[in-house]
Backbone as XML, in Angstrom:
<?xml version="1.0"?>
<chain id="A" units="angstrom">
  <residue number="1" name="UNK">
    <atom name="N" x="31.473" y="173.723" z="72.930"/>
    <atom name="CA" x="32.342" y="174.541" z="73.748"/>
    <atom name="C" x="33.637" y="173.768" z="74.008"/>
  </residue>
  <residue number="2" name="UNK">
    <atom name="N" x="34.903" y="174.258" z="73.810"/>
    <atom name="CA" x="36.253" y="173.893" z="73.853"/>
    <atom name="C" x="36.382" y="173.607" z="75.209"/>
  </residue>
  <residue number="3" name="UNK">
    <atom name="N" x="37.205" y="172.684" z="75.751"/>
    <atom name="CA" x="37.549" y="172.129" z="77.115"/>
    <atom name="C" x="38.389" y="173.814" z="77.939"/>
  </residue>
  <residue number="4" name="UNK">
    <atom name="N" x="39.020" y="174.487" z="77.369"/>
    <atom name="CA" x="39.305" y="175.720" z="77.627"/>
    <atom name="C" x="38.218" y="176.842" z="78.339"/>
  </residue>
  <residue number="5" name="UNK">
    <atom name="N" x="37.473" y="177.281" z="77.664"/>
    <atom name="CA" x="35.940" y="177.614" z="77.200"/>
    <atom name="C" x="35.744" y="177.062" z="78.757"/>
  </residue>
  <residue number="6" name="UNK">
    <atom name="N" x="35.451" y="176.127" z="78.813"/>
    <atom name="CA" x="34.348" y="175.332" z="79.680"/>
    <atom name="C" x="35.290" y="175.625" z="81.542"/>
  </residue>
  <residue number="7" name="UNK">
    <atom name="N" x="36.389" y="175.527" z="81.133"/>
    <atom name="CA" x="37.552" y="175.764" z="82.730"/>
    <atom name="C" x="37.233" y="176.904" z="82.821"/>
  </residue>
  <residue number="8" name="UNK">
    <atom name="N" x="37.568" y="177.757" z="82.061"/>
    <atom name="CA" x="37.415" y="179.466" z="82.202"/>
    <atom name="C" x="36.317" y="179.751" z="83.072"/>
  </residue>
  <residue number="9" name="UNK">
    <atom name="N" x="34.625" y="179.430" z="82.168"/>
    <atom name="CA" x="33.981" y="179.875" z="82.959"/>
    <atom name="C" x="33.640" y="178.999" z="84.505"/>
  </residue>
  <residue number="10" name="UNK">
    <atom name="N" x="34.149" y="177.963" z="84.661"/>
    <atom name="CA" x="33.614" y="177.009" z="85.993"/>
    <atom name="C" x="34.516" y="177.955" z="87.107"/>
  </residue>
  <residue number="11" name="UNK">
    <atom name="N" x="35.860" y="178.121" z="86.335"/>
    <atom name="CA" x="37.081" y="178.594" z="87.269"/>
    <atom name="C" x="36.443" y="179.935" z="88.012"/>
  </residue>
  <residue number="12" name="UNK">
    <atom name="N" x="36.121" y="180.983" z="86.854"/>
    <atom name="CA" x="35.780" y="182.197" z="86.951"/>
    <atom name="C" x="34.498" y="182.199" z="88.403"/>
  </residue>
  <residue number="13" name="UNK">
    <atom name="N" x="33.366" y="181.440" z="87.942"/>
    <atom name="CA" x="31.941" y="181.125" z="88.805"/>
    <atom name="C" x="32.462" y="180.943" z="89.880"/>
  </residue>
  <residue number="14" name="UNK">
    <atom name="N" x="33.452" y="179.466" z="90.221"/>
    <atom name="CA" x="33.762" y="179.043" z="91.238"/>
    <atom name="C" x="34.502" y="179.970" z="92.377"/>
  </residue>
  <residue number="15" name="UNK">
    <atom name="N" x="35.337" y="180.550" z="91.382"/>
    <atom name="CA" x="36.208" y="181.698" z="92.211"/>
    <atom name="C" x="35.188" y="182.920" z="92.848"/>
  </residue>
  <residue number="16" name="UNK">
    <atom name="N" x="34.285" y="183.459" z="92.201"/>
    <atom name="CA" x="33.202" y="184.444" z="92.635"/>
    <atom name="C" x="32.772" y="183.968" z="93.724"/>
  </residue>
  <residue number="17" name="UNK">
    <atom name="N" x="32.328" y="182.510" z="93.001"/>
    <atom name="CA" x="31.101" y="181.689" z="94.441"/>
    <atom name="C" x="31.977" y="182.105" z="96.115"/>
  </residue>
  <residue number="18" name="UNK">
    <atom name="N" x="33.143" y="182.060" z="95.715"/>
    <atom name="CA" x="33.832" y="181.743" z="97.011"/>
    <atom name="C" x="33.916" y="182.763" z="97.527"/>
  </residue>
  <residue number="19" name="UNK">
    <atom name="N" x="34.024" y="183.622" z="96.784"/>
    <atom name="CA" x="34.342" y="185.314" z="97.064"/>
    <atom name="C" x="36.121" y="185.535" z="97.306"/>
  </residue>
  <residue number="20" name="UNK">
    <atom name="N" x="36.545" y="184.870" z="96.494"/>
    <atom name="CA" x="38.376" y="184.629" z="95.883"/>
    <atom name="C" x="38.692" y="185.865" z="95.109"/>
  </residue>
  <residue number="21" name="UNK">
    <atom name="N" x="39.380" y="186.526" z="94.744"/>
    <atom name="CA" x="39.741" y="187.503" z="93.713"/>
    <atom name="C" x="40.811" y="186.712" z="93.340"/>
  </residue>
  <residue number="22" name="UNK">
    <atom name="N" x="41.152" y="186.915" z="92.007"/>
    <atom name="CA" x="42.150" y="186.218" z="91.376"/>
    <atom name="C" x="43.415" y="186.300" z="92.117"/>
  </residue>
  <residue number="23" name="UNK">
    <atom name="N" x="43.616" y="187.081" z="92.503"/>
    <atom name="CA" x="45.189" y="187.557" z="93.679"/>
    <atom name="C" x="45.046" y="186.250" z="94.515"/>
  </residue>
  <residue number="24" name="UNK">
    <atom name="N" x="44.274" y="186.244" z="95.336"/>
    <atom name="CA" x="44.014" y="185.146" z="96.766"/>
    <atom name="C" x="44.202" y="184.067" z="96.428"/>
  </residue>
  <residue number="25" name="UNK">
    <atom name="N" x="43.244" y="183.820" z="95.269"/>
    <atom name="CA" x="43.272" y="182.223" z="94.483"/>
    <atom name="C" x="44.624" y="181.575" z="94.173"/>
  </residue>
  <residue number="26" name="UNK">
    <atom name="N" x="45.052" y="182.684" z="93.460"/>
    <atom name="CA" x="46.542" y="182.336" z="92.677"/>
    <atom name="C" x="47.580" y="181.897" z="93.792"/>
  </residue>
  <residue number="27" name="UNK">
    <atom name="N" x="47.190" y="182.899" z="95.054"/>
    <atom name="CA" x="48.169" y="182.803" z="96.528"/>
    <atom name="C" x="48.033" y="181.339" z="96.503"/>
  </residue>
  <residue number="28" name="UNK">
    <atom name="N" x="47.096" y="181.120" z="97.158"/>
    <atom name="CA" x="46.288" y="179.421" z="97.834"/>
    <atom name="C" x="46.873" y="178.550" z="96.846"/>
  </residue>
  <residue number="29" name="UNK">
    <atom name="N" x="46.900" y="178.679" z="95.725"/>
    <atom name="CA" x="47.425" y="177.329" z="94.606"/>
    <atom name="C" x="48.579" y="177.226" z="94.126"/>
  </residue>
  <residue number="30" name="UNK">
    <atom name="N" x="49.287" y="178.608" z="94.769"/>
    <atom name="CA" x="50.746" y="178.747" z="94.490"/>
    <atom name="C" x="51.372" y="179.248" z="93.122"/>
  </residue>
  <residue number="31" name="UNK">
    <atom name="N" x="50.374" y="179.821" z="92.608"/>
    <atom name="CA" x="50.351" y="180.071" z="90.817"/>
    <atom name="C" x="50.630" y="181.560" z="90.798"/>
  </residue>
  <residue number="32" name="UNK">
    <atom name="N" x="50.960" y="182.461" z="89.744"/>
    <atom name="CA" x="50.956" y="183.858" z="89.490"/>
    <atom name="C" x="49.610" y="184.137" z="89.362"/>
  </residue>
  <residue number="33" name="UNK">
    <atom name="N" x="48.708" y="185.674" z="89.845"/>
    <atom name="CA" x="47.612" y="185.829" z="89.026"/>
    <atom name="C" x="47.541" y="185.998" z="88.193"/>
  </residue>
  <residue number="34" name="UNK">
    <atom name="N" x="48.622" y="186.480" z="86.975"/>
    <atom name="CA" x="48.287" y="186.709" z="86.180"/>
    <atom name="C" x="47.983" y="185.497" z="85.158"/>
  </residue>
  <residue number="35" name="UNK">
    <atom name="N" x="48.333" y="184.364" z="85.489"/>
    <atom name="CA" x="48.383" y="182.847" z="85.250"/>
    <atom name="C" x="46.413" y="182.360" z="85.190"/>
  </residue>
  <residue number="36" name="UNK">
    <atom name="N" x="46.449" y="182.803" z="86.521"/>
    <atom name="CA" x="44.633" y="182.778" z="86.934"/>
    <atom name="C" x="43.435" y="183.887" z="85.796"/>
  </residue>
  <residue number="37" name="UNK">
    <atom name="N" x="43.998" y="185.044" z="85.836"/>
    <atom name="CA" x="43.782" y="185.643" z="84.605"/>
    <atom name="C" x="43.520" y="185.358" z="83.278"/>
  </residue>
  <residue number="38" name="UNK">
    <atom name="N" x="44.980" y="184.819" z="82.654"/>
    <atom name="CA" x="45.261" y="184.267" z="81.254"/>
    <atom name="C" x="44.206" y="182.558" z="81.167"/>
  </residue>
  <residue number="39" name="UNK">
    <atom name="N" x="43.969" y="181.741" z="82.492"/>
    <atom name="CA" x="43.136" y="180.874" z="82.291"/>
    <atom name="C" x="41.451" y="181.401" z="82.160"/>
  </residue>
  <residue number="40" name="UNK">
    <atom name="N" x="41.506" y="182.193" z="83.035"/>
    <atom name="CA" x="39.673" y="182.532" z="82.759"/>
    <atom name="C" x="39.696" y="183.495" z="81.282"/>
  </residue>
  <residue number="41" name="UNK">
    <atom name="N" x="40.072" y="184.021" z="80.633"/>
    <atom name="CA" x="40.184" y="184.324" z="79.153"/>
    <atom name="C" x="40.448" y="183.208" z="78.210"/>
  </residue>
  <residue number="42" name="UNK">
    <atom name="N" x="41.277" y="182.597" z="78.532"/>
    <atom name="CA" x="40.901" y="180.888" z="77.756"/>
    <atom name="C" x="42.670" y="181.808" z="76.597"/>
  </residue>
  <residue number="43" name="UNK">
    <atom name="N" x="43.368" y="182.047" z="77.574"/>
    <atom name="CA" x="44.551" y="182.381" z="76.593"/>
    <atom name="C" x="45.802" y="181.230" z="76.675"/>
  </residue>
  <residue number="44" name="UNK">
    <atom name="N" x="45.661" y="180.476" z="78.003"/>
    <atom name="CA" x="46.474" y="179.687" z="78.425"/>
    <atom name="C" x="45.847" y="178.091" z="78.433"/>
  </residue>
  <residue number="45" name="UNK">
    <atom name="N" x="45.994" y="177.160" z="78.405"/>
    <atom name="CA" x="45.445" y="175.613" z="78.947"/>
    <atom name="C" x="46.149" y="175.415" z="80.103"/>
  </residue>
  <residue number="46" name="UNK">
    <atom name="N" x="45.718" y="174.792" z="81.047"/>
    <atom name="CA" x="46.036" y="174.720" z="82.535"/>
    <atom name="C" x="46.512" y="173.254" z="81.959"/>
  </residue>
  <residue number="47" name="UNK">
    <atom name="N" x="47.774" y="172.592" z="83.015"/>
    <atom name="CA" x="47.941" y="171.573" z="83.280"/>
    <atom name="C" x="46.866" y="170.665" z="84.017"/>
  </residue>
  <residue number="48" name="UNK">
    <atom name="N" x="46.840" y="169.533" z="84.378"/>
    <atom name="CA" x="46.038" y="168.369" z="84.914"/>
    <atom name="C" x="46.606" y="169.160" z="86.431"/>
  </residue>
  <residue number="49" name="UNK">
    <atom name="N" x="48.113" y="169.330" z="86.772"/>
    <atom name="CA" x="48.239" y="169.563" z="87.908"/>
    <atom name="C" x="47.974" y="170.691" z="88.608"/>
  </residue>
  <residue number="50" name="UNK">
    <atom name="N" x="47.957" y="171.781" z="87.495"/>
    <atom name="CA" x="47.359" y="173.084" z="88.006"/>
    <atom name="C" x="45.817" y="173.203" z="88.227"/>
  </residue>
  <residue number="51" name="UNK">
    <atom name="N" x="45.150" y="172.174" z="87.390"/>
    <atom name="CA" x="43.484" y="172.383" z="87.210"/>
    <atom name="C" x="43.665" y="171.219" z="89.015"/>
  </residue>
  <residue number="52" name="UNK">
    <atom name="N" x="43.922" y="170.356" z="89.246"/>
    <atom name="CA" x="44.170" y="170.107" z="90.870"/>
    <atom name="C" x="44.146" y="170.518" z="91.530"/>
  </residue>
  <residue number="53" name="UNK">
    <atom name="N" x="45.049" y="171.887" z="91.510"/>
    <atom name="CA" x="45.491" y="172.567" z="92.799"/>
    <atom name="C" x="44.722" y="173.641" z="92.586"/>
  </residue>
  <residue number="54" name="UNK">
    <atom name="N" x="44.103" y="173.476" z="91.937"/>
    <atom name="CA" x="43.140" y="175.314" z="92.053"/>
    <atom name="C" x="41.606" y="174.328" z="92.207"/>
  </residue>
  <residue number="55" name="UNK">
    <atom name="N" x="41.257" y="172.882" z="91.698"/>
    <atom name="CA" x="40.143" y="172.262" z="92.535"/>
    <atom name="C" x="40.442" y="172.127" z="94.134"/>
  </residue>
  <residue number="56" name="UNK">
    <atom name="N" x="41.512" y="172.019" z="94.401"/>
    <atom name="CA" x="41.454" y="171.838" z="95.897"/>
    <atom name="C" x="41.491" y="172.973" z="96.474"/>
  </residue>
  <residue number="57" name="UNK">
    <atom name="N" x="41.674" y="174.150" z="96.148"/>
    <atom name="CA" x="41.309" y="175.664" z="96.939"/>
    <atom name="C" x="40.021" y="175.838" z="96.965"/>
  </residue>
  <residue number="58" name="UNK">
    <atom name="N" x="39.332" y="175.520" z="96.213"/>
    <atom name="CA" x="38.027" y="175.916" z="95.465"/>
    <atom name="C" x="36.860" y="175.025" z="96.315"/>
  </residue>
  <residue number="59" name="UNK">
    <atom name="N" x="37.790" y="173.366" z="96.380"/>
    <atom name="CA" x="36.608" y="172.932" z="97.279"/>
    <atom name="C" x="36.268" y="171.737" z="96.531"/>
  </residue>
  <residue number="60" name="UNK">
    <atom name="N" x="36.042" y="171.275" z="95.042"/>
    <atom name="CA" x="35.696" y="170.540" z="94.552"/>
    <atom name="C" x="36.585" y="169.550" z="93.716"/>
  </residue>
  <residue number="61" name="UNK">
    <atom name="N" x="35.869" y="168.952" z="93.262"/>
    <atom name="CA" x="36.674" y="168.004" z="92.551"/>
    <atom name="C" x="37.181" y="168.703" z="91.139"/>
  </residue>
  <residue number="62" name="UNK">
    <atom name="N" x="38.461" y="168.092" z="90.529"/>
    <atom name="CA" x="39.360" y="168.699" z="89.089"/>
    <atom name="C" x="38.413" y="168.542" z="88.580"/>
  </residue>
  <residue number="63" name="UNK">
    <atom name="N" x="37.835" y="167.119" z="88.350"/>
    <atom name="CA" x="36.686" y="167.595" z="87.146"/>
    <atom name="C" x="35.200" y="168.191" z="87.301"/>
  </residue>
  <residue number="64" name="UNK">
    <atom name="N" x="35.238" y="168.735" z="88.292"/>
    <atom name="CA" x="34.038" y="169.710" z="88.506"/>
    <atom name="C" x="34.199" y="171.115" z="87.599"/>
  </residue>
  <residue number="65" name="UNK">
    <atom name="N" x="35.740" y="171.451" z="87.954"/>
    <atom name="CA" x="36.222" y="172.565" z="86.510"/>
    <atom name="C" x="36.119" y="172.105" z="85.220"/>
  </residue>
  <residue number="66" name="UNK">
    <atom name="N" x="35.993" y="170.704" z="84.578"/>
    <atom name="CA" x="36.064" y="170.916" z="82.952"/>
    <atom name="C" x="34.721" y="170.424" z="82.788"/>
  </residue>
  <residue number="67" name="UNK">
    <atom name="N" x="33.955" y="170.244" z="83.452"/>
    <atom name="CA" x="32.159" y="169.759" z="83.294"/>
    <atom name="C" x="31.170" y="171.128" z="82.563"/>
  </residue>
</chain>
């Protein structure tokens, strides 16, 4: 599974777990949703600094998303 692949679905889980809709998430990390979108489809690669700031909304550590 591609490092892409693997963000998508942690991002996607994590965001549910929380009960986030992509709108809220994107608010909290300062990103577009449609940005949050294009990452859980695996159309975009997130920066180191964006996969950060969407671990720290979320609660966990950056590399809890590419595990």
């Amino acid at each position: 599974m591609e490092i892409r692949e693997k963000l998508a679905r942690n991002l996607r889980k994590l965001r549910k777990a929380r009960g986030l809709s992509q709108e809220e998430l994107a608010h909290r990390a300062g990103i577009d949703r449609t940005y949050i979108s294009s990452l859980e489809r695996c159309v975009y690669s997130a920066s180191v600094d964006v996969v950060d700031r969407l671990a720290v909304v979320l609660g966990v550590e950056a590399a809890d998303l590419l595990k």
